[in-house]
N, C-alpha and C positions, 0 to 999 in steps of 0.2 A: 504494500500500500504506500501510496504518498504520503510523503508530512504533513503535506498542506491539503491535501484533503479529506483529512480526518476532522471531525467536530470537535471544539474546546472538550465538551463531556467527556468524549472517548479519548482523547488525548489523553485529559490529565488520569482519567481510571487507568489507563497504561500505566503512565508516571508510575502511579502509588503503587500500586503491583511490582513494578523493578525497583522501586527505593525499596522496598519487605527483602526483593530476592537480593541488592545488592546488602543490606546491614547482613542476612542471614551467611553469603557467603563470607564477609569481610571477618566477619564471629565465627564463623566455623572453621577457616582458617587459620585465623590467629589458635582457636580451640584445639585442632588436628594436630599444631607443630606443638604445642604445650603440654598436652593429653594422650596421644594416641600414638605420637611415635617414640619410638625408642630413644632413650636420653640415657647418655654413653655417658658423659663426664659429668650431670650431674645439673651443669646452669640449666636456668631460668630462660627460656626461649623468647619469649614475652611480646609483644604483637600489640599492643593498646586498641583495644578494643573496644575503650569507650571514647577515644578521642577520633575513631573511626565511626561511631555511632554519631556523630555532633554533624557529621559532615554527611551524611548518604543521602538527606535531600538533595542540601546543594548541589554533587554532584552527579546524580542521577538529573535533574532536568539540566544542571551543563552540558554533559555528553552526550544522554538519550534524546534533546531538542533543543539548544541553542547554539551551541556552539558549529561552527562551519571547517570544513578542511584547512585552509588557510590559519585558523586560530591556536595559539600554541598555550599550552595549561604548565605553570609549576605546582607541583600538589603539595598541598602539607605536609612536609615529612612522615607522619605519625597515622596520615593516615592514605599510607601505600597500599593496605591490602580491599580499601574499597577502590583504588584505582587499579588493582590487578583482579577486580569481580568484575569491574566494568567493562575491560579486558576479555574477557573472560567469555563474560554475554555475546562478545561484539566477535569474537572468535579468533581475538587476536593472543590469547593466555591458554596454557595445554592446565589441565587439571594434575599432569603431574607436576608441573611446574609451581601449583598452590600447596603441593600436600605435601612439596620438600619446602615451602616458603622459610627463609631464614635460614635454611643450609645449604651445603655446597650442591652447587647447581639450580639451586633453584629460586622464584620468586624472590627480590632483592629485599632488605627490610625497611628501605627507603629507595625510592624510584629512583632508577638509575638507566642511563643514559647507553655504557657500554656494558653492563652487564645483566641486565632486564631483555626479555625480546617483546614486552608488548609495547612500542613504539613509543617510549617516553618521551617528550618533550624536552624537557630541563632536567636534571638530577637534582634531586632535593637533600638535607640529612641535615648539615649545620645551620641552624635554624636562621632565619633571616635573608641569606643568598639566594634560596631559590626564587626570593620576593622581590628584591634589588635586580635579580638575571632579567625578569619580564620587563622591567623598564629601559634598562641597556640594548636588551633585543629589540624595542620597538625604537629605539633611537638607529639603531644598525637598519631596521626593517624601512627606515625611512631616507635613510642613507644609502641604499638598492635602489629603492622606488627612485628617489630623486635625479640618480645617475645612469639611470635605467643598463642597470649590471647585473640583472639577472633574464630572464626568457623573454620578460612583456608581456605575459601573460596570466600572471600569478597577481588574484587581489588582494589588496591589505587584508590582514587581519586582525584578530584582536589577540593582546599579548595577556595571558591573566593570571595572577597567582591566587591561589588558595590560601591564605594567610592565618595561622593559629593565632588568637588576640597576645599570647605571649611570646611570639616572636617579634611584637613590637619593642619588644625590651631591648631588641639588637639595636648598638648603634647605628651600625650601617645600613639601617634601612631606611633613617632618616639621612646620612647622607646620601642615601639615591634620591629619596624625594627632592633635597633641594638642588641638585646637578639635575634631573628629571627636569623642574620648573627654567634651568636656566638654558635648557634647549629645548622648549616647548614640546615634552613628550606626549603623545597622542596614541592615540587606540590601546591605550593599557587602561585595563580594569584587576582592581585589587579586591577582594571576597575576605574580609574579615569576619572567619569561625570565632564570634562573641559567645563563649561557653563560659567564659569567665572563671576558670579555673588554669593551673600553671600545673608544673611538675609536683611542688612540691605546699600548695592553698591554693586557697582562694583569689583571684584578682582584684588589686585596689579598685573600690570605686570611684575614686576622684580620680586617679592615676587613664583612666579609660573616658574619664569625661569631657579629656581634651585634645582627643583624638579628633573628632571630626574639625575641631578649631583647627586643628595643625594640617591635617590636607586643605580643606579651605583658603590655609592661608598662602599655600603654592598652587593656587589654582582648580583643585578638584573639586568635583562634583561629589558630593557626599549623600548618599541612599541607606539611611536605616530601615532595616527589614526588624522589626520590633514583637506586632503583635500577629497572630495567626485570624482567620478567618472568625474560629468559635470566638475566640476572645473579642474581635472588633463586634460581633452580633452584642455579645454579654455587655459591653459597655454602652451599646444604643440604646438598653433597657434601664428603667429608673431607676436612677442609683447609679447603675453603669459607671457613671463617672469617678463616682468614691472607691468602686473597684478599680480601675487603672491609675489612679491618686495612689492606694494602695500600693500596687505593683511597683509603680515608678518609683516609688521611695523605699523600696525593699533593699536591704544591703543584701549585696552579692552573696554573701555568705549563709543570709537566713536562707533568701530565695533557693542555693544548693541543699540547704538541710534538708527543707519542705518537699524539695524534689525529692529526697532520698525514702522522706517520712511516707511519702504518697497520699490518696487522699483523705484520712483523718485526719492526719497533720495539718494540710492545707484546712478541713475546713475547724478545728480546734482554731489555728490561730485568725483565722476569717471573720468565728463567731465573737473573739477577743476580742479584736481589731475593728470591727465594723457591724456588730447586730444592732446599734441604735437606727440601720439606714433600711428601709422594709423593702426596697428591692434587691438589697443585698441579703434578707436572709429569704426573699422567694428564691431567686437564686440557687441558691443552696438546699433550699426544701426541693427545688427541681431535679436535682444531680446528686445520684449516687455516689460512694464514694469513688469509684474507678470514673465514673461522668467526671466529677469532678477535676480529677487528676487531669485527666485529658483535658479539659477544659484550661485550667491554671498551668499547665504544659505546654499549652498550643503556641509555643513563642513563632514568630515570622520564618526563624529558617527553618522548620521542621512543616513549615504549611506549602505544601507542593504549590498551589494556585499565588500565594502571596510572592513566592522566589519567582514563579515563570512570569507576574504581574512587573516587575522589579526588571528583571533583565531585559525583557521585552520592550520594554517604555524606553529602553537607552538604546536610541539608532543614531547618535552624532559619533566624533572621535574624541571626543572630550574626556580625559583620564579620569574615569569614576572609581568610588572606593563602596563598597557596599558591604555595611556594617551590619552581618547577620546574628541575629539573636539565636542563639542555641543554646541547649542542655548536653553538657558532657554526659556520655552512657545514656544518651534518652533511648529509648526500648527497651536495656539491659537492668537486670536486678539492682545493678551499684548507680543508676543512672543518678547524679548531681553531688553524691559521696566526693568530700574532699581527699581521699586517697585513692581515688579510682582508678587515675593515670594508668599508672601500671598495674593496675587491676585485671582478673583472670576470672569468669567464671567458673564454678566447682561443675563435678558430673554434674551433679543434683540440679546445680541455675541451668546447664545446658541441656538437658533435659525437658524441662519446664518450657525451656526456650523454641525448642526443636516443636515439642506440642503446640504451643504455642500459635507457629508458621507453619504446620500443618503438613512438616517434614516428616516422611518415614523413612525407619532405618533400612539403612542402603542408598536412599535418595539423594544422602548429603551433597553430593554436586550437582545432583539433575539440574540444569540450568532454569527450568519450571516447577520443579517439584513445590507444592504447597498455594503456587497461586492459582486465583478464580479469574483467569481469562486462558483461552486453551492456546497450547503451543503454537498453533502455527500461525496466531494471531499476533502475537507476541514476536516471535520471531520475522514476520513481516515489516512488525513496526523498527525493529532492530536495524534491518537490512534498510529501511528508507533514512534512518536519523544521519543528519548534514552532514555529521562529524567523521560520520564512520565510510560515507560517499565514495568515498576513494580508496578505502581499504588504508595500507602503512602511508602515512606521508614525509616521511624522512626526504630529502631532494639529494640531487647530486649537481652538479657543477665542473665544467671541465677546466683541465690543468693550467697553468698559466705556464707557458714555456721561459724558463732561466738563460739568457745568454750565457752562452761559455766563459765568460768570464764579467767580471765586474769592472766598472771605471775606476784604476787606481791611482792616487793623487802619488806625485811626484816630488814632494816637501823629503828635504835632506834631515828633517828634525821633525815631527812630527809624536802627539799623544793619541794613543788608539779613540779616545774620544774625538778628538778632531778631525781624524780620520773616517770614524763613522760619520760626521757631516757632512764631509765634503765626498764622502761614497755618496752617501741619497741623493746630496745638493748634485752629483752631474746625474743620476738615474732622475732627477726630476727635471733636468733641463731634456729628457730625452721624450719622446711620442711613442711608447710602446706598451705593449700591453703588460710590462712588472709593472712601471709606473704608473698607469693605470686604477690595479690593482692593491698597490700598496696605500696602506691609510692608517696614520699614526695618530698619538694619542698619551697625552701626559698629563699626569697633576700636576699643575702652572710652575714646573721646570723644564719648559718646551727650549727656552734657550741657553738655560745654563747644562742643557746638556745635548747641546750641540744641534738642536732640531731645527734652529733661528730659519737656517735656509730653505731648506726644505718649505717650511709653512709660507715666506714670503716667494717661492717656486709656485705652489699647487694650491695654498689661501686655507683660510679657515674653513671650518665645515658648520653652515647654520642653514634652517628651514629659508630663512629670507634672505635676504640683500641686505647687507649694510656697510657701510664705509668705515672706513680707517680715521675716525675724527681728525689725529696728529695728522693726517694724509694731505684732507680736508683744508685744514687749518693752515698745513704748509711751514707744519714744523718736524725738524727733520729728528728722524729715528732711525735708526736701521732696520727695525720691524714693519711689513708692509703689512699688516694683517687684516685682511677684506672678507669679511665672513660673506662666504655663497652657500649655496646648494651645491657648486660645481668643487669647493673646498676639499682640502683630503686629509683634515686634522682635526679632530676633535679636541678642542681643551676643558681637560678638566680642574675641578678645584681640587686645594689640596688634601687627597682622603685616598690613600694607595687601598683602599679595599676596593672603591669604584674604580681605581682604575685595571684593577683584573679582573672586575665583573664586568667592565668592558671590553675588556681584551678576551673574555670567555665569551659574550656576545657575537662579537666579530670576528672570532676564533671558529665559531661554528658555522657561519652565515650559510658555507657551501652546501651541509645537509639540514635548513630548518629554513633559509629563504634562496636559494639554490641560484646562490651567486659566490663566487671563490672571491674572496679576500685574500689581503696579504697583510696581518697587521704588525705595528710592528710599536712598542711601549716604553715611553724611559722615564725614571727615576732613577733617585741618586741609592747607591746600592744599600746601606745600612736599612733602608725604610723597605725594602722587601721583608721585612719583618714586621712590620706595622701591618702588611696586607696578606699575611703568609696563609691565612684561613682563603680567602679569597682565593689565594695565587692555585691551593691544593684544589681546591672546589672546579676551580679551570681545567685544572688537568687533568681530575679523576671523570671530567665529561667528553676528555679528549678533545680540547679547543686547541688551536691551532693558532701560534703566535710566536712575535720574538721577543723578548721582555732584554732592552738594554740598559743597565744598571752603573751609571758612571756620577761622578768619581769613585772608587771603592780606596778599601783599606785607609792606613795609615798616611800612605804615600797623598793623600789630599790636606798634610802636615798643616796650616794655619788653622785652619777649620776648628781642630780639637775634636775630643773622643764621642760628642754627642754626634756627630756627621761620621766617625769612621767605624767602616764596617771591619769585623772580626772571622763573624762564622759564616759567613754569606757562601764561599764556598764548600760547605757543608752540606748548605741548603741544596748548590746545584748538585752536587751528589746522591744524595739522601733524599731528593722532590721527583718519587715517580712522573712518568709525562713528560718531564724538562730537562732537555739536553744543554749541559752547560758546556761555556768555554770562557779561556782566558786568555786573551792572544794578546804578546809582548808587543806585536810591529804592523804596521798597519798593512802591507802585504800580506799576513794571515789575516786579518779580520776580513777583506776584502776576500778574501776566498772563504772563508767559515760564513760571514753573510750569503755569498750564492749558494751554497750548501744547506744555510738554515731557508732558505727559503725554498730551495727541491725539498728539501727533508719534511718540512711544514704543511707539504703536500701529498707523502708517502702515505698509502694505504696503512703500512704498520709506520710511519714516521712519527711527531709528536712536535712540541712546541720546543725554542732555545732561548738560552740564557748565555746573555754576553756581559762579563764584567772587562769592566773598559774605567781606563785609569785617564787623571788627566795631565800627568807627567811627560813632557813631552824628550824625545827620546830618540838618538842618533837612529835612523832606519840603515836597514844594513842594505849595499849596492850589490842585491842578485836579481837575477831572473828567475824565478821557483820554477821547476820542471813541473809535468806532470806529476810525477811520484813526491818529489816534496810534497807540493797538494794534497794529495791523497793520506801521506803521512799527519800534514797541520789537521785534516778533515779529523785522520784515526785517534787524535790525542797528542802525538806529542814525535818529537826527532831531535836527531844528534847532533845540536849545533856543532860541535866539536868532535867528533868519533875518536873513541876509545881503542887503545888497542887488544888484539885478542887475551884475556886474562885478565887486562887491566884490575888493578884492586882499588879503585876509589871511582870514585865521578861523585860530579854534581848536578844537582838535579834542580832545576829552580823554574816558575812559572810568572808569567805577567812583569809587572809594571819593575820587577827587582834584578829581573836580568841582565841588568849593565853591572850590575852587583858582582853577579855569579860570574859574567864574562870576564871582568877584571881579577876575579879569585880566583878563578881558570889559569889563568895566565902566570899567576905565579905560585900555582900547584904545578904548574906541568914543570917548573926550574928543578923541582925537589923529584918529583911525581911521575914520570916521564911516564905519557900512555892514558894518564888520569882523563877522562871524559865530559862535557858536558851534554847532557840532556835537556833540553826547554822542552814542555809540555805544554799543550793547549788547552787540554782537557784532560786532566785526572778523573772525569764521570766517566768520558766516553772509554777511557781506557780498564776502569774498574770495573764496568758494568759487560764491556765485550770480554775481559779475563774470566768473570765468572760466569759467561755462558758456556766459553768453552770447556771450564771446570764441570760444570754439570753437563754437557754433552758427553765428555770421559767416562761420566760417572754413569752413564746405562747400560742397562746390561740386554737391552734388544737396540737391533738397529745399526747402521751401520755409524760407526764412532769418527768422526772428522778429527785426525789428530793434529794437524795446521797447528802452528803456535798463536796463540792469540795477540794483539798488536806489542801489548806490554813485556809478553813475555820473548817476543823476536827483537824489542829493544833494548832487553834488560842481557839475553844471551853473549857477545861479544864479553864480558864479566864476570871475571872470576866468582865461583859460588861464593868464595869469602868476602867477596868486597862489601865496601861499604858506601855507603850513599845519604850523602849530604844534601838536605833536601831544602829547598828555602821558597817563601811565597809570603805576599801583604795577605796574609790569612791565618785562620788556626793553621797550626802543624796537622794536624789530622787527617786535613786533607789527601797530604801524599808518605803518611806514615807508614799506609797499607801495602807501600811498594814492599816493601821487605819481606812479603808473605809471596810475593811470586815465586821467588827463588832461595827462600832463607837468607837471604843478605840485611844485614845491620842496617839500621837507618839510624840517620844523626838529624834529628829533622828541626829548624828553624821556622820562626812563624810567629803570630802574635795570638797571647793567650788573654793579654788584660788590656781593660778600655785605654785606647790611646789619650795625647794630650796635644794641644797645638806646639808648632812648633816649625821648625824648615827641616825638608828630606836628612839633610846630614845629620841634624842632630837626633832626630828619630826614628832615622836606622839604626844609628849607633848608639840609642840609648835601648830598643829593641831588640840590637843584635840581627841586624839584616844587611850590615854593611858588609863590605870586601872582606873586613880585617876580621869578622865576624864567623866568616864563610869559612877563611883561611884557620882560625882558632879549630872552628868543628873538622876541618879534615884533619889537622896536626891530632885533635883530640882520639878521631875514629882509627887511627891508625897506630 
C-alpha cells in the first residue's frame, strides 16, 4: 500500500501496533542477552531497557512515517536496541544478529557505523557527539549542495539527532549550537527524550527550564511535545485546568515516584492535592485505577497522534529542537523508578510482560507475533514507509585522482609548517580536481598555522556573500577573506571538539551525501587533547581526514609549557583510525601529504596525523628516488647507513634532527660505522611490525615471512647494538624499537611540562641537544 493513501485512522492504528512490537523487541532483547544466554565470565550484559522504553514512540513514527531516504538519524546511545527492532521490521537486522546483541558479532551496544550492518547513520556511544555530528553534517550537507559536488540529484534532507535530556550536560553540545548559529545551520532537527531522569537521579528542574531559552537564543525553533491526547480532553473539562496547574508544578522527582507508585499513588496524592475542585474528583470517580494511570501517563511523546501532529507541522529548514515529554521505562514494571537506568526485568516482570503483548513462547521474534492487524497488512505498510524506499542508503562517491607528485617549495631553510602552506598555497593556485576537492577547516588558528594562503587562494566558506570589511575599507591586511558559497574553509571558533566533529562530518560526506571530500584540519598540536573524545568518535566511524597539528613539542620554546605538547605522539600511535607522521624536511611532508590523501581514500585506508614543527631548518639538496619515497611513506630511512654489525646508531625523528645529525658526526670520529636513522612514522612502523608478528604466528595459511619495514631497517645491526633514540616527544614513542630485535635503547624525549625559553637553552636543559645525544651513546656503550 501507499503512505499516502492510507486514512489518518488507519495510519496511526499501524503506528500503535509497531510502537507495542518495536518496545517488545527492544525488551526482549536486551532480556535474551541478560537471561537466556550463556554468561561465561560472569558480567552484567545490560541493555537499558527503560531508557529504550522512553523513546519507541518517537521512533517508530520517525522511521515507520516521517522521515524520507535523504534524512540521516543519530540515535541515543542507550537506546540502540529499538533502533536495531526497527531494523529488524524493515528487514534490514538478521534475528541472529539481536540474540548475540552485545557480543562478538553481533548487534552493537551503541549504533555503530562500521560495525553494525543495519545501515547506521552516525555512531553514537559518548554521549553528546552523536548530537553535535547532525549539525556539522548539515553544514557539510550544504556545502555539497552549494558546490554542487555530489550527482545533482540527491535532495536535502533533514539531519536529526535523538537526544537523551542528559546529554545536554555535554559541553560540546552547546559549543555546536553556537558555531551551528554562526553559519546559519539548516534542516537539523534535535528530538529531546525529556524522561527527566540521568544515570544516576533525577533531572534538575530548573537546570531543564532553560533549555528552550538557550536554543531560542541561536535561532531555533522550539516545539514542546508536553501533554498527550487523554490529558489535553481531561483538562477541557471543569476543573481541567487545576489539573495541568497540578502537573506543571510537579517536581520531576514526585512526578517519577507517582509513575512508579501507579495508579493509587496518583490518585492518593490527587485527592490530597486537589479534592476541594469537583471536576477534579469527577475525574477520578471516572477512572479506575489502571484508567487513571494511563491517563496521568499520557505525556506528548508517548501519544502516537501528538509526535506525528509535531513533526508534521514542521515543512521549512529552520533548525527545530523538539522537546519531548516522556517517562523513563513507561510500559515496563520499573517504569519512572529512579534507579531504572540500568534496570533489568526478572523472569517473573518478563513474563507478565510477554502476556501482557500477547506473545507466545516461541514467538519471541515473530516480527507480528501479538498484534491485532494481520501480517500482511502490516508488512505492506512497512515496504511503502519513505524511509525504508530505497532499501540501505549508504552513497558512494568516486576517487579523486593524486598527481604523482606534489608542488615542492624550493626554500634553502624552511619549517615543515611553512612548508605545509606553501604545499596547498601552489595546489590552490592550481584548477584540478584535488583542489577542488580539498576543504579545510580550523579553530581561529587558520593563520598561525600556516592556512593564511590557502583561505585568501579559494575564500571562506559561508551560505551568502559577504565582503572582507578591511577589503572594503581599503585597509590593508594580508588576509583577503570573502566569505562565498564558492569558499573552501570553514572557520571555526575556538573548541577543538567541533573541530573533529567536523572533520568526522566531512570525513564521511562520500558514503552519507555521496560526494568525496578531501578535508584537511589544523590546530596547534598540544590541544589535540582538548578534542581527543571527538578526534576517537571520528575515527571509530571511519571519517576520512588529515588532522595537521603544528607547532608541537618543546621546540615552539617562547610559548612555555601550557602550548607545548609532550605525548601527542603517543596519541598518533595508540589513536586507532589515524595514521601518524612526523617528517623532519619538507620534501617528506610533500610526499606523506600525497600519500595521506590516496590513503584517505583506500577502501581499508583511514584518516593522518601530521605533527609539523615551526623550527625552520636547513633542507637537505637531494632528489628522493622513488624508493626513498616509499621508505618516508613506510616510517622511517637511513639518513646515514650503518655498517654491517655496526653496534650503535641513532635514531631521532622530526623537528631534533639537526640534533642527531651533528651527534652523528662526531660519533662516527670514535664510532666508525655508527648509523643514523630518521623516522617519519614510528605508528606506521609499529603497527606494520606487529602485523607481521601475528601473520608468523598462525598456524593455517600460508605465512609471509618478508621482514617487516622496521625490522629490514633495524637488520644491517649488530643484535647487540644499541640505539639512541631522540624526539620533541615522550620517549615512549620509539622505546618499543628495542623489542624488534632485543637491542638496548637509550631513549631521549621529554617527560615533564616544558617552560619558555629559546631552542638552545631547552634542549639543553631537556637533554635533546648534540652534546646530549653524544653523552647517551658514550653512556650505551
Amino acid at each position: 500500500m501507499a503512505m499516502t493513501t492510507l486514512a489518518p485512522v488507519q495510519r496511526l492504528r499501524l503506528l500503535r501496533e509497531l510502537e507495542r512490537k518495536v518496545l517488545w523487541l527492544s525488551a526482549w532483547t536486551i532480556h535474551h542477552a541478560n537471561h537466556l544466554r550463556p554468561n561465561r565470565d560472569g558480567l552484567k550484559v545490560g541493555g537499558h531497557q527503560a531508557s529504550c522504553a522512553s523513546l519507541a514512540t518517537v521512533m517508530t513514527a520517525l522511521y515507520f512515517s516521517v522521515l524520507r531516504p535523504e534524512d540521516r538519524v543519530a540515535v541515543k546511545p542507550h537506546a540502540s536496541p529499538v533502533f536495531h527492532a526497527i531494523q529488524y521490521l524493515f528487514g534490514h537486522q538478521t534475528q541472529d544478529k539481536l540474540e548475540r546483541f552485545r557480543s562478538l558479532g553481533g548487534a552493537q551496544s551503541y549504533p555503530s557505523r562500521t560495525k553494525d550492518v543495519d545501515d547506521v547513520d552516525f555512531s553514537t556511544g559518548s554521549v553528546g557527539l552523536g548530537v553535535a555530528m547532525t549539525l556539522f553534517s548539515s553544514i557539510v550537507q550544504d556545502y555539497v549542495r552549494l558546490k554542487n559536488l555530489g550527482d545533482g540529484n540527491r535532495p536535502t534532507g533533514r539531519m536529526v539527532a535523538l537526544v537523551g535530556d542528559a546529554e545536554l550536560d555535554e559541553g560540546n553540545v552547546f559549543e555546536a549550537l553556537l558555531e551551528g548559529w554562526k553559519h546559519d545551520v539548516r534542516n537539523l532537527w534535535w528530538v529531546i527524550d525529556y524522561n527527566r531522569q540521568s544515570l544516576d537521579g533525577v533531572v534538575n528542574d530548573r537546570l531543564f527550564g532553560r533549555v528552550a531559552e538557550m536554543f531560542e537564543l541561536v535561532g531555533w525553533r522550539v516545539i514542546t511535545l508536553k501533554y498527550g491526547k487523554l490529558l489535553e480532553t481531561a483538562f477541557a473539562l471543569p476543573d481541567g485546568e487545576q489539573l495541568r496547574q497540578w502537573i506543571d508544578a510537579c517536581p520531576n522527582s514526585l512526578y517519577s515516584a507517582l509513575v512508579f507508585k501507579g495508579g493509587a499513588g496518583w490518585r492518593e496524592a490527587l485527592t490530597r492535592d486537589l479534592n476541594q475542585y469537583p471536576g477534579v474528583r469527577r475525574i477520578l470517580d471516572q477512572h479506575d485505577d489502571a484508567a487513571l494511570h494511563r491517563l496521568m501517563t499520557n505525556l506528548a511523546g508517548h501519544d502516537m497522534q501528538a509526535v506525528l501532529d509535531a513533526f508534521e507541522g514542521v515543512t521549512d529548514d529552520r533548525p527545530t529542537c523538539f522537546i519531548a515529554y516522556t517517562i523513563k521505562g513507561q510500559g515496563l514494571p520499573f517504569a519512572g523508578h529512579k534507579d531504572n537506568h540500568s534496570g533489568l526485568m526478572t523472569l517473573d516482570q518478563m513474563a507478565s510482560f510477554r502476556k501482557g503483548m500477547g506473545v507466545a513462547d516461541g514467538q519471541e521474534w515473530d516480527k507480528f507475533a501479538g498484534l491485532d492487524v494481520k501480517a500482511p497488512e502490516l508488512q505492506a505498510f512497512l515496504d511503502a514507509a519513505p524511509f525504508n524506499a530505497e532499501g540501505r542508503r549508504r552513497t558512494e562517491a568516486p576517487i579523486v585522482a593524486i598527481p604523482a607528485a606534489l608542488p615542492k617549495p624550493n626554500d634553502k631553510k624552511s619549517s615543515t609548517q611553512e612548508g605545509f602552506g606553501k604545499i596547498l598555497n601552489a595546489i590552490a593556485a592550481e584548477d584540478s580536481e584535488l583542489s577542488r576537492r580539498i576543504v579545510t577547516t580550523s579553530p581561529d588558528v587558520t593563520v598561525s598555522t600556516n592556512l593564511g594562503a590557502w583561505v585568501n587562494r579559494r575564500g571562506l566558506w559561508a551560505h551568502t556573500e559577504a565582503e572582507d570589511v578591511f577589503r572594503e575599507l581599503k585597509v590593508v591586511s594580508a588576509q583577503l577573506w570573502r566569505k562565498t558559497p564558492r569558499g573552501q574553509h570553514i572557520e571555526l571558533g575556538i573548541a577543538e571538539n567541533n573541530l573533529f566533529i567536523q572533520l568526522a562530518a566531512l570525513g564521511l560526506s562520500h558514503e552519507i551525501f555521496g560526494a568525496r571530500l578531501l578535508p584537511i584540519g589544523t590546530l596547534y598540536d598540544p590541544f589535540i587533547a582538548r578534542g581527543l573524545d571527538a578526534l576517537n568518535y571520528a575515527c571509530y566511524q571511519d571519517a576520512r581526514f588529515m588532522v595537521v597539528a603544528t607547532p608541537s613539542g618543546v621546540t615552539l620554546a617562547p610559548e612555555g609549557g601550557a602550548h607545548q605538547s609532550i605525548h601527542s605522539p603517543l596519541i598518533g600511535i595508540g589513536q586507532p583510525g589515524l595514521l601518524s607522521y612526523e617528517p623532519a624536511h619538507v620534501d617528506e611532508l610533500a610526499v606523506l601529504m600525497r600519500h595521506g590523501f590516496e590513503y584517505m581514500q583506500q577502501p581499508k585506508g583511514g584518516s593522518i596525523y601530521l605533527r609539523l614543527s615551526t623550527r625552520s631548518l636547513a633542507q637537505p639538496e637531494r632528489l628522493l628516488t622513488l624508493e626513498q619515497e616509499k621508505d618516508i611513506v613506510s616510517g622511517g630511512y637511513w639518513y646515514a647507513p650503518p655498517e654491517q654489525g655496526a653496534d650503535v646508531a641513532i635514531v631521532a625523528m622530526g623537528a631534533v634532527t639537526p640534533e642527531a645529525i651533528a651527534a652523528h658526526q662526531s660519533v662516527v670520529r670514535d664510532f666508525a660505522g655508527a648509523g643514523l636513522l630518521v623516522l617519519t612514522s614510528p605508528d606506521r612502523l609499529h603497527s606494520d611490525w606487529l602485523a607481521q608478528q601475528r601473520n608468523r604466528g598462525r598456524t593455517v595459511g600460508q605465512i609471509d615471512r618478508t621482514p617487516s619495514p622496521v625490522e629490514r631497517l633495524l637488520a644491517p645491526l649488530s643484535r647487540d647494538a644499541r640505539l639512541v633514540t631522540v624526539l620533541d616527544g615522550h620517549p615512549l614513542a620509539l622505546s618499543w624499537l628495542g623489542s624488534v630485535r632485543g637491542q638496548r635503547v637509550v631513549p631521549l624525549g621529554i617527560e615533564n611540562f616544558g617552560q619558555s625559553g629559546d631552542i638552545p637553552d631547552l634542549y639543553r636543559t631537556y637533554r635533546l641537544d648534540a652534546a646530549a645525544i653524544i653523552d647517551a651513546v658514550a653512556r650505551a656503550i
